[in-house]
N, C-alpha and C positions, 0 to 999 in steps of 0.2 A: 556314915563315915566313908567315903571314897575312897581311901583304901586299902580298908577290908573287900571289898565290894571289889575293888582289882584282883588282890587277893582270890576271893572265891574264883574268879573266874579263868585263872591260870591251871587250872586243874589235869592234873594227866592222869590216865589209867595204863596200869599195867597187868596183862594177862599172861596167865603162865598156866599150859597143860605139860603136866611133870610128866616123864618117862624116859627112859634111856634115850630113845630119840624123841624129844620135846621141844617145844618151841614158848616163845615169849612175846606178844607184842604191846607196845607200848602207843595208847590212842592219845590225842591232844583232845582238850576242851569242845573243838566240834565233831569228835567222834570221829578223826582222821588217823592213819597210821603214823607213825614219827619214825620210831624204831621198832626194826624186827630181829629176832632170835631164833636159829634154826641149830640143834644140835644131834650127832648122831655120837653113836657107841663105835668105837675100832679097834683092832689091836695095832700096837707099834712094840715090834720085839718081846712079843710075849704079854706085855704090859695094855691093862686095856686105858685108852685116854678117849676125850670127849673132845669131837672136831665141834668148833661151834663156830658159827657164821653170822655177821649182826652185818645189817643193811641199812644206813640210817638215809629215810627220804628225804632230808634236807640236802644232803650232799651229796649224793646220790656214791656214798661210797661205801665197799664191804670191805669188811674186816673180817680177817680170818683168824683164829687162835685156836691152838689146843691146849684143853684145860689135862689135869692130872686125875681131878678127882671131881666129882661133880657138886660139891661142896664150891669149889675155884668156878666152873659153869655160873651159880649164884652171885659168887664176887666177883664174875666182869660183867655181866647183867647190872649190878647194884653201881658199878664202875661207869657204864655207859650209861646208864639214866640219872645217875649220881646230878648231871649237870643238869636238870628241869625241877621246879620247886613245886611243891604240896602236890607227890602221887599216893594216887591211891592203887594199892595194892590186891589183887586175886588170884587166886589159885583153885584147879578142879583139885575137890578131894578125892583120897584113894577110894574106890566103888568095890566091893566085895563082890567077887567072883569065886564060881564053886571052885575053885583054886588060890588057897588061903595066900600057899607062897607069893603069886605076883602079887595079892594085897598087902604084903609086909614091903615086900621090894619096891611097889608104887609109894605105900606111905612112907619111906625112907629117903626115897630120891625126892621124894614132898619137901621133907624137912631142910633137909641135906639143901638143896635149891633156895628155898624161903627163908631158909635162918640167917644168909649173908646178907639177904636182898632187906630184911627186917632189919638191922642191927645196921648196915649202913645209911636206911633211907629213916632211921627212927620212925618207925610205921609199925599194925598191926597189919596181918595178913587178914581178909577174908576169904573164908571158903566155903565154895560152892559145890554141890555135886552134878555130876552131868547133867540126870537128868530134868534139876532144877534149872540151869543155864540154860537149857536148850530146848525146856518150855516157856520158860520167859522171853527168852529171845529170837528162837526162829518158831513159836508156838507148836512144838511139836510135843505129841502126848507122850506123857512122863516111862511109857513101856514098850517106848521103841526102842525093837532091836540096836543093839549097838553099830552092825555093819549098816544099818538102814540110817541110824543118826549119823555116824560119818559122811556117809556121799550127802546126806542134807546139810551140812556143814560147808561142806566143797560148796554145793551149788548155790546155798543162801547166805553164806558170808559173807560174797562179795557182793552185793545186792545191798546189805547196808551200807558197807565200809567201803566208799567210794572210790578209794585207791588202795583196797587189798590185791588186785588183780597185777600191781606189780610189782609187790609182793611177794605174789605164788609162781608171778612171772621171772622174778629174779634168784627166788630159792628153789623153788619146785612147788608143784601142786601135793602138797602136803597136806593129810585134814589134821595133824595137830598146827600148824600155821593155823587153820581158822578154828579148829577150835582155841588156841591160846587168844587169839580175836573175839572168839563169844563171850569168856569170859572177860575179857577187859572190859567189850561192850555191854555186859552184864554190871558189872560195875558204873560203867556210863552210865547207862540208866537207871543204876539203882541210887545216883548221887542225882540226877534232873529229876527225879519224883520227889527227894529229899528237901530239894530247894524247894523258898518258899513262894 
């Protein structure tokens, strides 16, 4: 039936590395950038709010917003991708560090992020852990240091993802920008092995 068969092949991935400054990008069916998400932590009079920044390459236009709460981060992510049909959804999971606190704080700002992007896109989340993504997809061994998997993140993200470089070029060289790109492209290719 032709189309379902169009169908499958409208497919988008969205990748989200949570963290107070985090980032989100959004791949099309040929494993290209579409939109990207860059957000950071600030105060404004006391109050902390979430500058976030979306760069969408078709139009070649950024949008600036500050969210209140990083729950709102999620619902204008869910807002801007809202308009592409049948995405598929990922997120890094919180990683246990011998510091319990940031793993409560990482897995909150998980939720807090994923639960608008879930409930608007009628999607489940999948998740990944680092070290899984980024043996799958830049083959690096599952006990690399964390400072050593970042800059291999910088340097081999943009090496798949043909037009992540402007990107990095228009947000900053950020390794959560390509790690949020590992995982989407994690998901990319965990839907092309799936097909049949």
């Amino acid at each position: 039936h032709p189309v379902t068969m169009k169908k499958s092949h409208s497919n988008y991935y969205l990748g989200i590395d949570p963290a107070s400054e985090g980032a989100a990008i959004l791949l099309d069916s040929n494993g290209k950038v579409v939109l990207s998400f860059l957000w950071k932590k600030m105060r404004r009079k006391k109050n902390p709010i979430f500058d976030l920044r979306v760069y969408d390459l078709e139009s070649k236009k950024m949008t600036m917003y500050q969210a209140r709460r990083f729950s709102d981060v999620g619902q204008q992510i869910a807002n801007f991708v809202g308009r592409f049909d049948s995405i598929s959804l990922a997120c890094e999971d919180a990683y246990y560090k011998p510091n319990p606190k940031t793993t409560i704080i990482v897995s909150r700002l998980s939720g807090l992020i994923v639960s608008p992007i879930e409930c608007s896109l009628d999607v489940d989340c999948a998740w990944t852990k680092a070290s899984e993504w980024r043996h799958k997809v830049l083959r690096l061994n599952p006990f690399t240091k964390r400072a050593q998997a970042k800059s291999a993140s910088l340097k081999l993200m943009p090496s798949l993802i043909s037009n992540l470089n402007l990107v990095l070029h228009k947000l900053g060289r950020y390794d959560h920008i390509t790690d949020a790109a590992g995982v989407a492209y994690w998901a990319y290719q965990n839907a092309k092995t799936l097909k049949p």
